[in-house]
ZARO-464753 format. One record per residue (C-alpha): residue in one letter; chain; x, y, z. Coordinates in pm, 1 decimal. Last residue first. Layout:
('A'; 'A'; (X; Y; Z))
...
This chain:
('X'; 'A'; (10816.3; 9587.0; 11285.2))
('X'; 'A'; (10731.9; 9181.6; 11279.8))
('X'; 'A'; (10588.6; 9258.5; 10920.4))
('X'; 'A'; (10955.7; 9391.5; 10805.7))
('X'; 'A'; (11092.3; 9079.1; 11001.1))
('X'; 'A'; (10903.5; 8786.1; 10831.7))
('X'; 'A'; (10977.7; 8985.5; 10485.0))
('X'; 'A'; (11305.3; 8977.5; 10516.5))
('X'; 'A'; (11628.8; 9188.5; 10658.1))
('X'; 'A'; (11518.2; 9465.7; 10883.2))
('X'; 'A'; (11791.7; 9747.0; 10976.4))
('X'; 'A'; (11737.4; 9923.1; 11338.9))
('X'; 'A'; (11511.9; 9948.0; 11544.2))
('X'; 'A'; (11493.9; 10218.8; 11547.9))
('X'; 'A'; (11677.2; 10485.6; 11251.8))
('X'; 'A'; (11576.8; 10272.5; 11008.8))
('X'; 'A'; (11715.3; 10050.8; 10701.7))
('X'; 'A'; (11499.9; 9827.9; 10551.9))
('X'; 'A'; (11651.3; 9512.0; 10379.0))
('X'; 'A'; (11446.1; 9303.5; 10087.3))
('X'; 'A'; (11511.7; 8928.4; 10118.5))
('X'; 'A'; (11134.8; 8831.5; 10018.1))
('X'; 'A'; (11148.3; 9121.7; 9734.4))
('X'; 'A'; (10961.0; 9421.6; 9868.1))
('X'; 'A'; (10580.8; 9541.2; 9767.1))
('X'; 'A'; (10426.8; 9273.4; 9939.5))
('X'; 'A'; (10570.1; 9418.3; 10223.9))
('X'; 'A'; (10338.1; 9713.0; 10207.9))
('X'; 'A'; (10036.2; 9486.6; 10130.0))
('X'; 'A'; (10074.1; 9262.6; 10471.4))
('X'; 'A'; (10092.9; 9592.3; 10664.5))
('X'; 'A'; (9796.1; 9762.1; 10479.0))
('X'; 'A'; (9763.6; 10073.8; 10698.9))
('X'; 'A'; (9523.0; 10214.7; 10411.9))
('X'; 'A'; (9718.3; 10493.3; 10351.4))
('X'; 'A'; (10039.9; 10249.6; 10333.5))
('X'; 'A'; (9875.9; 10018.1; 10091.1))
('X'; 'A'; (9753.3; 10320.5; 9856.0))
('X'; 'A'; (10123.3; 10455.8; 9860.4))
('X'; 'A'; (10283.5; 10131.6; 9780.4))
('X'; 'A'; (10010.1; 10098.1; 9538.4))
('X'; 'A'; (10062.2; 10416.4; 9316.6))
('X'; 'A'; (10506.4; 10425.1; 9381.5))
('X'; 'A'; (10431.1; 10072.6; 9199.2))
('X'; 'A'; (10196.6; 10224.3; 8936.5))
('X'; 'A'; (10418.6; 10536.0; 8894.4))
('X'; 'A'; (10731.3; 10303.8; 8826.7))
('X'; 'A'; (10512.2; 10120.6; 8549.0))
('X'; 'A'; (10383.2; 10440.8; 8412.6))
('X'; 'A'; (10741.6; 10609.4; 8369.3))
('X'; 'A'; (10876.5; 10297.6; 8208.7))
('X'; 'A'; (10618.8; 10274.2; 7992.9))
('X'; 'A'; (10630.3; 10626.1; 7890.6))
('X'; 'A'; (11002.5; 10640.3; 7825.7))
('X'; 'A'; (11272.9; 10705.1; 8049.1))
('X'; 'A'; (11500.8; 11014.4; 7970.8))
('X'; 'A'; (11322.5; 11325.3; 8110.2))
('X'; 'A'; (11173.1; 11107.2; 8433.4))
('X'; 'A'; (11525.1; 11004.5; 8505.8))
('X'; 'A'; (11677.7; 11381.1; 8470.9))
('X'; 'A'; (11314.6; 11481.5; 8706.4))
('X'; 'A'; (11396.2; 11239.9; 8934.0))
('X'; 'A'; (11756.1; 11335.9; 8987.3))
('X'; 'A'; (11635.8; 11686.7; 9055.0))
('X'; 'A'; (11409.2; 11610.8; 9264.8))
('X'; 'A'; (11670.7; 11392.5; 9494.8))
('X'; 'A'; (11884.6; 11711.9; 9492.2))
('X'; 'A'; (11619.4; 11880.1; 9589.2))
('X'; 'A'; (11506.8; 11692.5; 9859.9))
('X'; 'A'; (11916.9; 11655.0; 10001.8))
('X'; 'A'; (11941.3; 12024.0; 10018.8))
């Protein structure tokens, strides 16, 4: 199963990174998750570098944060 595989990955990460580390990746995951519950668009893609790509099933990959907000 590929969730607990992925779970399992996390949890070896989470066992070997150290507090900071762990807080700083839980405030990202924190705000990505805030900006998408609040349908935050602009606040989502603030979350990717400018040349970030997106892979989807439709419409395909994005490339960029002009065509991550176009989507």
């Amino acid at each position: 199963m590929i969730g607990s595989d992925l779970e399992s990955r996390v949890a070896s990460w989470a066992a070997s990174a150290t507090s900071d580390d762990a807080a700083a990746v839980r405030a990202v995951i924190e705000a990505y998750g805030d900006r998408l519950a609040a349908a935050d668009v602009a606040g989502v893609v603030s979350r990717y570098t400018g040349n970030a790509a997106v892979m989807q099933p439709e419409p395909g990959t994005v490339v960029g944060s002009q065509q991550l907000t176009a989507t």
